[in-house]
C-alpha positions as CSV (number, residue, x, y, z in Angstrom):
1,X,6.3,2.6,27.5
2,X,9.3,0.9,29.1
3,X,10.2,-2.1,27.9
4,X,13.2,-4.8,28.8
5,X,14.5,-7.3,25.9
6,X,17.4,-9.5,26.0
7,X,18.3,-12.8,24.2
8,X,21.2,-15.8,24.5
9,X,22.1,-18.8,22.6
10,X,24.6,-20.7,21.7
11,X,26.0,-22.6,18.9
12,X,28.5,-25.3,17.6
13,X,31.5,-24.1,15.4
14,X,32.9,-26.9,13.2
15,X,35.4,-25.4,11.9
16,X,36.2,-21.2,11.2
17,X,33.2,-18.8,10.6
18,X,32.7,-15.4,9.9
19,X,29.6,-14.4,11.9
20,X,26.8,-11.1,11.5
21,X,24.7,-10.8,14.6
22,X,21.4,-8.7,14.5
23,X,20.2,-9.0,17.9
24,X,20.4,-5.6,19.1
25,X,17.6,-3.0,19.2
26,X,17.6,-0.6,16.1
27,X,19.3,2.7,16.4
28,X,16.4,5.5,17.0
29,X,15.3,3.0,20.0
30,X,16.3,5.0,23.2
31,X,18.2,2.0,25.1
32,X,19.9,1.5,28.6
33,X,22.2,-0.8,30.3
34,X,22.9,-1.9,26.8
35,X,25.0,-4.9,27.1
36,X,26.2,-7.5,24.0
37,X,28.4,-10.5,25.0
38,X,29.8,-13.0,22.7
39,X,32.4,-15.9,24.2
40,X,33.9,-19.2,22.4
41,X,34.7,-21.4,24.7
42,X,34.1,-19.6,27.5
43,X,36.5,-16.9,26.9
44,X,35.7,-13.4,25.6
45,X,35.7,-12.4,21.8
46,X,37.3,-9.6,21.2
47,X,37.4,-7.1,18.2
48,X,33.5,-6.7,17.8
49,X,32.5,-4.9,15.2
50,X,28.8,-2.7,14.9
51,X,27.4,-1.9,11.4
52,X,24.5,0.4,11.3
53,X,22.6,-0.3,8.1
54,X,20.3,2.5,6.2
55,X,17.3,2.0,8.1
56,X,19.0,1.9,11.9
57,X,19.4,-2.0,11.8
58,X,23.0,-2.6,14.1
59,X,25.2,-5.4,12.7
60,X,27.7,-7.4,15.1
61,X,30.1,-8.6,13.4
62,X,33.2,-10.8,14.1
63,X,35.6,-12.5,12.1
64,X,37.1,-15.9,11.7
65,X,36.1,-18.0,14.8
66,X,36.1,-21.6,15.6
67,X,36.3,-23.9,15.7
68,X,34.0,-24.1,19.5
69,X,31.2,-23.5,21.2
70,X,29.7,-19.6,20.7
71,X,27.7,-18.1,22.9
72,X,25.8,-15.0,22.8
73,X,24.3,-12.9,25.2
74,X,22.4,-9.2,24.7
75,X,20.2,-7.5,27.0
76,X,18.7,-3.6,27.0
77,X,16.3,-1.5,28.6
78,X,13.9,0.5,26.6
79,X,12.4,3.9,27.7
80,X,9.8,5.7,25.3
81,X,9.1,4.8,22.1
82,X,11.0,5.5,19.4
83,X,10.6,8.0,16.3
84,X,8.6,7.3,13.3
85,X,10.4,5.6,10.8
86,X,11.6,7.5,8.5
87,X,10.5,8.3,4.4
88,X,12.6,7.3,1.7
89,X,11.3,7.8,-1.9
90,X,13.7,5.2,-2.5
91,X,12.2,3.1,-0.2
92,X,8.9,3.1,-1.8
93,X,10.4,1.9,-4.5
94,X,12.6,-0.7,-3.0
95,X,9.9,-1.9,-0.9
96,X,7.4,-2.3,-3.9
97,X,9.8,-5.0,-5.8
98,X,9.9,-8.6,-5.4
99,X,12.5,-10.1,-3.2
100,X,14.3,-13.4,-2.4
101,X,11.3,-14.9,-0.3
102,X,8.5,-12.3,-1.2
103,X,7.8,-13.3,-4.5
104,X,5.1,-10.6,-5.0
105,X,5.5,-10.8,-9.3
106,X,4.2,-14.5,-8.8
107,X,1.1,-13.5,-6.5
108,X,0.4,-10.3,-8.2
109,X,-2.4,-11.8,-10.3
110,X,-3.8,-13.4,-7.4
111,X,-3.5,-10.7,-4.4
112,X,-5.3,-8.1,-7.4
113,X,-8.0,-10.8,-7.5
114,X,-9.0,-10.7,-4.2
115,X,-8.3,-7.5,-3.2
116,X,-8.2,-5.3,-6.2
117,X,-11.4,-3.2,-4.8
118,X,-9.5,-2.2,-1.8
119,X,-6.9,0.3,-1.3
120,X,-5.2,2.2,1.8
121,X,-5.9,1.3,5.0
122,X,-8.9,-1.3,4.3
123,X,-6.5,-3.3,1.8
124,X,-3.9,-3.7,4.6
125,X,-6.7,-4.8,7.0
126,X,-8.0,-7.4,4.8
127,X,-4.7,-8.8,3.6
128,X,-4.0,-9.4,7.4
129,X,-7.2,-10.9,7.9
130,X,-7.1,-13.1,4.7
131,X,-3.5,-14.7,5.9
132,X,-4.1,-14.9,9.4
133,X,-7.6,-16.6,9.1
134,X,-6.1,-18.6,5.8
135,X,-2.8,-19.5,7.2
136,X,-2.5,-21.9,10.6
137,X,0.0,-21.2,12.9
138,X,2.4,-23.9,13.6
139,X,5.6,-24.2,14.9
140,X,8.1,-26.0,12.7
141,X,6.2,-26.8,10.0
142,X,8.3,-24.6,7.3
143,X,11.5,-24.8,6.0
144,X,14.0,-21.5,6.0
145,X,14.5,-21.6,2.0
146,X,10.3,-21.3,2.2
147,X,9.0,-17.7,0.8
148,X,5.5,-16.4,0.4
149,X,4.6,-18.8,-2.5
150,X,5.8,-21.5,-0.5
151,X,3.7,-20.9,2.4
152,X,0.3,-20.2,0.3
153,X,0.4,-23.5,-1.2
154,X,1.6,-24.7,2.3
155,X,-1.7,-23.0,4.1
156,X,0.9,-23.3,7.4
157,X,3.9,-21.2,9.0
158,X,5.5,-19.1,11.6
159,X,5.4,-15.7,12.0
160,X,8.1,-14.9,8.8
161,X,5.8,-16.9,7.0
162,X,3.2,-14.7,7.8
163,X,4.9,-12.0,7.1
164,X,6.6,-12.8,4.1
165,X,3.3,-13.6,2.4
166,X,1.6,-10.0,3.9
167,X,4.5,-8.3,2.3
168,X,4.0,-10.3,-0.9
169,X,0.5,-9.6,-1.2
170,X,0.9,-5.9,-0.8
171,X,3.5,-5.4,-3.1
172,X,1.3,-7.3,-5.4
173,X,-1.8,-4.7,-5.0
174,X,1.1,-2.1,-5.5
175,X,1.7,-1.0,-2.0
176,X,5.5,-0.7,-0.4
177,X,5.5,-3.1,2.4
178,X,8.8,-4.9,4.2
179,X,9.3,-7.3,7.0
180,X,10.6,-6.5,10.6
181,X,12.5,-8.6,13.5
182,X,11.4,-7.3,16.4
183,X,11.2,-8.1,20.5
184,X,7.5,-8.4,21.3
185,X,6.4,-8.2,24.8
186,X,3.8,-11.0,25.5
187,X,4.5,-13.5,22.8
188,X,3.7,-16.7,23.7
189,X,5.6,-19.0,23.2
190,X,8.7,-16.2,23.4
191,X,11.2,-15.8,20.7
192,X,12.3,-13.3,18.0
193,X,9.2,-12.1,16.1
194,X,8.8,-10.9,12.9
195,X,6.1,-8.8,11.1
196,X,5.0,-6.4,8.2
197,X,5.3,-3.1,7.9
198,X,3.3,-1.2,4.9
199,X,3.4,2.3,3.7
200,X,-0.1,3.7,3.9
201,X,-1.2,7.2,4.5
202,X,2.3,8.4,4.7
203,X,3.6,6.6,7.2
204,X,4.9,3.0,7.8
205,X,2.5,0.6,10.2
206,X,2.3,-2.8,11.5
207,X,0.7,-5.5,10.0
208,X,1.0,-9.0,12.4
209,X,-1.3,-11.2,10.8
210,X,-0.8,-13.8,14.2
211,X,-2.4,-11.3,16.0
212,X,0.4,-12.7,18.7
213,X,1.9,-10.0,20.3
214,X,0.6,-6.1,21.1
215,X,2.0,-4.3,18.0
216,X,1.9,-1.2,20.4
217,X,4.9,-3.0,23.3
218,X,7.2,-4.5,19.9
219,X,10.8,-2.9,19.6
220,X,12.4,-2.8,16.3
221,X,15.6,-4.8,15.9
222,X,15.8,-5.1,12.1
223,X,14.3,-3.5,8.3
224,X,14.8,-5.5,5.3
225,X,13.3,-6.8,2.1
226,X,12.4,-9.7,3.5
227,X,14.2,-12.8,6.1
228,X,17.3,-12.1,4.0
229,X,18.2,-8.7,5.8
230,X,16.9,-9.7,9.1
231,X,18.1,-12.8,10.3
232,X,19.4,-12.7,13.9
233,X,22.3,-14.5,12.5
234,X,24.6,-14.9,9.4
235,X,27.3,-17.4,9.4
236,X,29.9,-17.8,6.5
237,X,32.6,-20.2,6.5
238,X,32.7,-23.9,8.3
239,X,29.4,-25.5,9.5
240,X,27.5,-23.5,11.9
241,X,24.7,-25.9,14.4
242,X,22.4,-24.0,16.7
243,X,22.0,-24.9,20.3
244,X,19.7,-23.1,22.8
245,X,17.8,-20.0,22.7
246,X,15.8,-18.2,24.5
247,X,14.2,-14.6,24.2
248,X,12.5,-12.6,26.6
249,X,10.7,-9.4,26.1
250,X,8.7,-7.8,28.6
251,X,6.7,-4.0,29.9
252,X,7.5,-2.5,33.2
253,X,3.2,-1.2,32.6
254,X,0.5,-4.1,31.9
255,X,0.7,-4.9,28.0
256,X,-1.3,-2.8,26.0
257,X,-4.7,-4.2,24.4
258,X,-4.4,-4.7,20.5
259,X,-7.0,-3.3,18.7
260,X,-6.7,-4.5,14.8
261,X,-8.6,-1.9,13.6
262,X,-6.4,0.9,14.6
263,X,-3.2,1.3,12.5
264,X,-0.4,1.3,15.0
265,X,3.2,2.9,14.4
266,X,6.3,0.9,14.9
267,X,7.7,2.0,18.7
């Protein structure tokens, strides 16, 4: 499946900021015409540098700018789908903890309560079904300190939201689960998207519990514990305000049909 992402936005700098960028597609992802831009003030930053974390996550990084207006531009081409990802014993441990905004010691007692019975493949099927049939979608209506917990009580979120309380709920029942930013191809409205991925039957699949977005067209951007190690950008320093953004993520072939019953593996 061929597949074309890109994203730009800019933002205020008040005063000097160290800045982490996790916009680009994951290493594994077989990209072309590959392009990352970043200007302040209009002129070119030099002195980029990439990261590649563990699990093929690649970090931009560049160091004390500002004060100024920031602007960032990435665009790629995506041919194929990429390889599974990977196994990690360590990951299945890693992945089984509670993190920052998965709080998945608090939910435990809960998430065992309602789907104790279930394992596999039919206890990720209902844990999407319970949050996306429990949870309404709306746009704005969290806050970015907000984790799993937050959102339960809440009964509302965005797609991290989502997410964070999917990945919550399995580590609760015991399985390994972690969140994802990806490019999704026919998300409406368009942005950055993120989404579950749970270790079942010896693999890692896709849970979306907005059903938004064909998990078959996504691209993988970043793998972490939770919003914490897949944010499309870090700031430290001076005071950071976001302008504009806009995403676009598209298939050169008709977008696949999702069917929720079928696992589907991360491409």
């Amino acid at each position: 499946m061929d597949r074309s992402v890109s994203c730009r936005f800019d933002a205020e700098l008040a005063g000097v900021s160290d800045l982490v960028l996790s916009v680009a597609v994951a290493e594994g992802v077989d990209a072309s015409a590959e392009s990352i831009e970043v200007t302040l003030d209009g002129a070119p930053v030099t002195g980029l540098v990439e990261l590649v974390e563990e699990h093929g996550s690649r970090l931009h990084t560049a160091s004390a700018l500002g004060p100024g207006r920031l602007e960032v531009a990435y665009s790629a081409s995506i041919t194929g789908r990429a390889a599974p990802a990977p196994i990690d014993a360590i990951d299945l441990i890693r992945y089984t903890r509670p993190s920052r905004y998965c709080e998945s010691d608090r939910l435990a007692p809960f998430a065992r309560a309602e789907f104790g019975s279930l394992d596999g493949l039919d206890l990720v099927a209902a844990v999407s079904s319970w949050v996306g049939t429990r949870i309404a979608y709306i746009s704005g209506s969290s806050r970015p300190t907000d984790g799993a917990v937050a959102t339960l009580l809440a009964g509302q979120g965005v797609c991290r939201d989502f997410a964070h309380l999917v990945v919550a709920m399995l580590r609760g029942c015991d399985v390994p689960a972690r969140l994802v930013s990806v490019y999704a191809p026919g998300l409406q409205p368009m942005d950055f998207h993120a989404v579950a991925e749970a270790f079942v039957e010896d693999r890692w699949v896709v849970v979306d519990a907005t059903c938004l977005a064909p998990r078959e067209a996504m691209v993988r951007i970043a793998t972490g514990r939770d919003a914490a190690d897949t944010a499309f950008l870090t700031t430290m320093g001076d005071r950071v305000d976001m302008g504009m953004l806009e995403v676009l993520a598209i298939t050169e072939a008709p977008l696949p049909v999702d069917d929720v019953s079928v696992p589907v593996v991360l491409g």
